[in-house]
C-alpha positions in Angstrom: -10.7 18.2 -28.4 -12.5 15.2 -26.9 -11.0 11.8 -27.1 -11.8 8.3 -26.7 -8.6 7.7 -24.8 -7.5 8.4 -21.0 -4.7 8.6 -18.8 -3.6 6.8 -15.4 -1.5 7.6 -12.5 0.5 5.2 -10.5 2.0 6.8 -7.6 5.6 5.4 -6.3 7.1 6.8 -3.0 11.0 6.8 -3.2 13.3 7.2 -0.1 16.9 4.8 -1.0 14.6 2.9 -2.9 11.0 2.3 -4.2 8.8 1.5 -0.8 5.8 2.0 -1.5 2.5 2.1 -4.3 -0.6 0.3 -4.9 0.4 -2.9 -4.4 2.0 -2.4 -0.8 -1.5 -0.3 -0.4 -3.4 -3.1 -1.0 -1.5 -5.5 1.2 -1.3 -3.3 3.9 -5.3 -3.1 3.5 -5.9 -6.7 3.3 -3.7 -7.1 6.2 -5.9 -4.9 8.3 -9.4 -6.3 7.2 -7.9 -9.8 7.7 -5.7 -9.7 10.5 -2.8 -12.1 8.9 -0.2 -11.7 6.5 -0.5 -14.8 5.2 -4.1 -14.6 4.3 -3.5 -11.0 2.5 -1.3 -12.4 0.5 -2.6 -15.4 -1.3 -6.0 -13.1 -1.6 -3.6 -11.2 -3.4 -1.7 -13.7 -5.3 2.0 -13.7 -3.1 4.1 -15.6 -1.8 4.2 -14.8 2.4 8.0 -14.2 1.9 7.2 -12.0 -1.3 4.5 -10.3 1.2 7.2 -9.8 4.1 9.6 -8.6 1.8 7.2 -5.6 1.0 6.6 -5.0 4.6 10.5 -5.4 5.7 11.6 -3.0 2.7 9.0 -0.4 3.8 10.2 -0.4 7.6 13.6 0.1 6.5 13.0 2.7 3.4 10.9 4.7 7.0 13.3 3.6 9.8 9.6 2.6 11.4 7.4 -0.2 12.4 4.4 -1.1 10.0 3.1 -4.4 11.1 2.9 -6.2 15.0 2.9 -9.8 14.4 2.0 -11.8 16.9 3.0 -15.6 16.7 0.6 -18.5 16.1 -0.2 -21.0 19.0 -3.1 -22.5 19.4 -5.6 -19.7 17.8 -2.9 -18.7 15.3 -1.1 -15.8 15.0 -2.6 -12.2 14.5 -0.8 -8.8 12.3 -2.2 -5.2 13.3 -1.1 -2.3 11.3 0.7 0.1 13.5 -0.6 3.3 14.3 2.0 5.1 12.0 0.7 3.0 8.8 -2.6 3.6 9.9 -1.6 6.9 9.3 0.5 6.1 6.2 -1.7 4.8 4.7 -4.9 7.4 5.4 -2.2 10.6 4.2 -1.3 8.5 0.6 -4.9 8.0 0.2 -5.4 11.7 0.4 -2.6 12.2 -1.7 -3.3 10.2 -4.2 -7.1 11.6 -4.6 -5.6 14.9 -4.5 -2.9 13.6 -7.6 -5.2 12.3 -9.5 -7.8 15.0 -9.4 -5.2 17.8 -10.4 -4.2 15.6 -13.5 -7.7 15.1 -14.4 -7.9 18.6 -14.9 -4.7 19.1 -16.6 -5.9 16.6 -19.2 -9.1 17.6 -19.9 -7.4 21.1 -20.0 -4.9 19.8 -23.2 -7.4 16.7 -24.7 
């Protein structure tokens, strides 16, 4: 049976609490093309303290650092991902390709 109709995966990592999805993805991201919190988050439409609470909830939900900030100054300040969410983030990618190709076939195996 072929359909007009789809299906979508959102993938949530849980430890105490919900840490991490798309939306931490995509911050994380913007953080490392842009160098600054800040700027990833108005690209993105937050607040910096919604974007620091994102950060701050998944360093505590991993017990690890995610981003070195380094303060402003003259030339501003500057965020790197560590090399642990460079990590984190490469392995969810995979995951989430690796997701969302199983249910692809699982759906096209029942619609």
């Amino acid at each position: 049976m072929k359909n007009k109709f789809n299906h979508y995966i959102k993938i949530t990592l849980v430890n105490e609490n919900k840490f991490f999805g798309p939306s931490v993805y995509d911050l994380l991201t913007l953080i490392k093309k842009e160098g600054a919190i800040k700027t990833a988050a108005q690209k993105m439409g937050l607040s910096y303290s919604k974007a620091l609470k994102m950060i701050g909830n998944m360093e505590k939900e991993l017990g690890s650092k995610i981003v070195d900030r380094k303060s402003g100054g003259i030339t501003g300040g500057e965020s790197t991902l560590t090399e642990y969410a460079e990590q984190f983030l490469e392995n969810y990618k995979k995951f989430e390709e690796e997701v969302k190709s199983y249910s692809e076939k699982i759906f096209n195996k029942y619609f």
